[in-house]
Each structure stands twice: as structure tokens, then as C-alpha cells.
C-alpha positions in Angstrom: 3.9 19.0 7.1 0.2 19.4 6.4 -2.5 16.9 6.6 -2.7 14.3 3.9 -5.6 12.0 2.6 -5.3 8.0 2.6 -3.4 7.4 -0.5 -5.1 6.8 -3.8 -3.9 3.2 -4.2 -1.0 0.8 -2.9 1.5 2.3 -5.2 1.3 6.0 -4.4 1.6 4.7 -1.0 4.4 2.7 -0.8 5.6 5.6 -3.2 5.1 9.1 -0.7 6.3 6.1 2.3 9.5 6.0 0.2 10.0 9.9 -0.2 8.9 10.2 3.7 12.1 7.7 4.4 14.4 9.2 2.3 14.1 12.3 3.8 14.6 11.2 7.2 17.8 8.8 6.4 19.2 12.5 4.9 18.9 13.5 8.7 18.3 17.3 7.5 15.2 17.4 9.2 14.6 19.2 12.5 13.5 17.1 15.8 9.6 18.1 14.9 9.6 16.8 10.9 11.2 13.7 12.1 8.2 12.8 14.0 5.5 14.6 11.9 7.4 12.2 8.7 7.5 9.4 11.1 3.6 9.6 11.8 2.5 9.8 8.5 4.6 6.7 7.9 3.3 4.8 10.5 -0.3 5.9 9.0 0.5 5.2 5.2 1.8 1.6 6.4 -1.6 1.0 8.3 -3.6 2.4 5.1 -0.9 -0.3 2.5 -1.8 -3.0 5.1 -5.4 -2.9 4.9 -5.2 -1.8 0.7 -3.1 -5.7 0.4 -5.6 -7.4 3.0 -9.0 -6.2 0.9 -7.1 -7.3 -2.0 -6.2 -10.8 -0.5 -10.2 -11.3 0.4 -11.1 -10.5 -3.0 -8.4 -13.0 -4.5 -9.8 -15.5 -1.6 -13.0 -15.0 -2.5 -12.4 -15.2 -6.5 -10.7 -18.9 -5.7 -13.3 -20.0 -3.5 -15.9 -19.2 -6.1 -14.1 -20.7 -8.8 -13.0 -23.9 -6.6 -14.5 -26.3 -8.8 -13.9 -24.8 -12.4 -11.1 -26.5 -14.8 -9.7 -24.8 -17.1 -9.4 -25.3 -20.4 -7.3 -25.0 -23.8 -7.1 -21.8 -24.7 -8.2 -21.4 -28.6 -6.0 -18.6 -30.4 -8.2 -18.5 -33.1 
């Protein structure tokens, strides 16, 4: 399997982490692909983990901000 990039965003992620399972839950692959498939799980999971816990700052940081704001009515027209 040859050398891939940190995914693009959480979804293509969680997407080739999907195909990588699927693959290995077939059980056609050979001894080597197993663990080549395994690795690149193992990295896509670290790379989802720290995509989620950048975007959990930013949503901690956006409510921290915006602590003491009320909202209003919203005016349709």
C-alpha cells in the first residue's frame, strides 16, 4: 500500500478508515496488508483525533468569547 497524506478533512478520514476496515474484516488480505491497513488506521485515527480536538478549541473558544452575549428575537423580515 503506498504512502498517503493526512486526510483532507474528518470525513474523508473517517471515510478511507472505513474502506481500510472493510477490507480487513473480508480477511482476503495477506499477513503484510493486514498490518500495512492496520498502520494507516492507527495513523488516520491519530490525524480524526486531533481534526475533532482543534475543532473543540475553536467551539470553546467561540463560547468563551461570546459568554456574556444574549440572544435575541430573530426578525424574519
Amino acid at each position: 500500500m503506498p504512502k498517503k497524506s493526512a486526510p483532507k478533512d474528518f470525513k474523508s478520514g473517517i471515510e478511507e478508515l472505513q474502506t481500510l476496515v472493510d477490507s480487513m474484516e473480508k480477511g482476503d488480505l495477506t499477513l503484510e496488508q493486514s498490518l500495512e491497513h492496520f498502520e494507516r488506521g492507527i495513523k488516520l485515527t491519530k490525524e480524526c483525533q486531533n481534526i475533532l480536538q482543534n475543532a473543540e478549541q475553536k467551539v470553546k473558544i467561540l463560547t468563551e468569547k461570546n459568554a456574556g452575549a444574549t440572544l435575541g428575537d430573530f426578525d424574519e423580515g
